[in-house]
N, C-alpha and C positions, 0 to 999 in steps of 0.2 A: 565445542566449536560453534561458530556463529552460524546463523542460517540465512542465507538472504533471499528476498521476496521482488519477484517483479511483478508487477499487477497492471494489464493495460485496458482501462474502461472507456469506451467508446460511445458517446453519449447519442442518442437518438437525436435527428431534427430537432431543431426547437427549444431543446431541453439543456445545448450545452451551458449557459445560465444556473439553472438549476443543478446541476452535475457538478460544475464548479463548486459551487457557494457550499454542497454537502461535503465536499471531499475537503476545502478550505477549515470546515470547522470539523471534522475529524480532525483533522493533523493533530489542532492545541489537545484533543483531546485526549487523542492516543498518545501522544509527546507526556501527558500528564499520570495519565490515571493506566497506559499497559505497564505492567513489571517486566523488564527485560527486553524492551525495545531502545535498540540501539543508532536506527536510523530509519527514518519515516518521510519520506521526503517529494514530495509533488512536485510532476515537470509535466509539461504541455508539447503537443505539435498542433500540427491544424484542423486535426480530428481525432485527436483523441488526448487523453491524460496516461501520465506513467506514476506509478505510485515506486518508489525504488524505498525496499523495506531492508532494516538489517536486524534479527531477533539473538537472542544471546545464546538461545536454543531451539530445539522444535519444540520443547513442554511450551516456553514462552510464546511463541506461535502458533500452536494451540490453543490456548489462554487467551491468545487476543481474538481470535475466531467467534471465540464464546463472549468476548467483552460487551460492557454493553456501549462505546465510542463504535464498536464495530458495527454490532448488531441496528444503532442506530441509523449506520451511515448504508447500510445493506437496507433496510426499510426506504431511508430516503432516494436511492436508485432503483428500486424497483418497479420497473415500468418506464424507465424513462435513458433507459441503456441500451444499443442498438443491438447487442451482441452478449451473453453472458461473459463475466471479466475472465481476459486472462490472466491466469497466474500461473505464472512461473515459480516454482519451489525450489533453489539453487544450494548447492555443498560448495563454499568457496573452495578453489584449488590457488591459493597464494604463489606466487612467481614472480620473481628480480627483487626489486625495493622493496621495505616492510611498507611504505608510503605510496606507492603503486601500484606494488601486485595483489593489494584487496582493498576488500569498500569495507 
């Protein structure tokens, strides 16, 4: 069963520039080089970024933890995040449509 990831990093003053452009070139990277990532997908509000992740398993979600697209993009925020990230680790519970009731 899938796993889905919610990840909310909240960039420091100053920084949301920098916060962007690393989380920007994670995406191609983790889109490229994780195994078993199914949905990887950056959104914005007015303080903060939402990563909305979909892994095909927890080994694979695991795996990307250890990556090095990850491990990169955890370097490049370090210091400059206001808040350590939240993340959400989710069990989808599917409900109504197969096109609705999950991501």
């Amino acid at each position: 069963m899938s796993v889905i990831v919610v990840a909310t990093i909240r960039p420091q003053e100053g920084y949301r520039d920098e916060v962007l452009a690393a989380l920007e070139d994670a995406v191609g990277r983790v889109h490229a080089e994780d195994e078993g990532c199914e949905l990887y997908a950056l959104h914005e509000s007015a303080d903060a970024f939402v990563m909305i992740e979909k892994w095909s398993s927890f080994e694979t979600l695991k795996a990307h933890g250890q990556s090095p697209a990850f491990l990169e993009l955890s370097s490049k925020l370090k210091e400059k995040v206001a808040e350590g990230l939240d993340v959400q680790v989710l069990t989808p519970r599917p409900l109504g449509t197969a096109t609705q009731g999950a991501l």
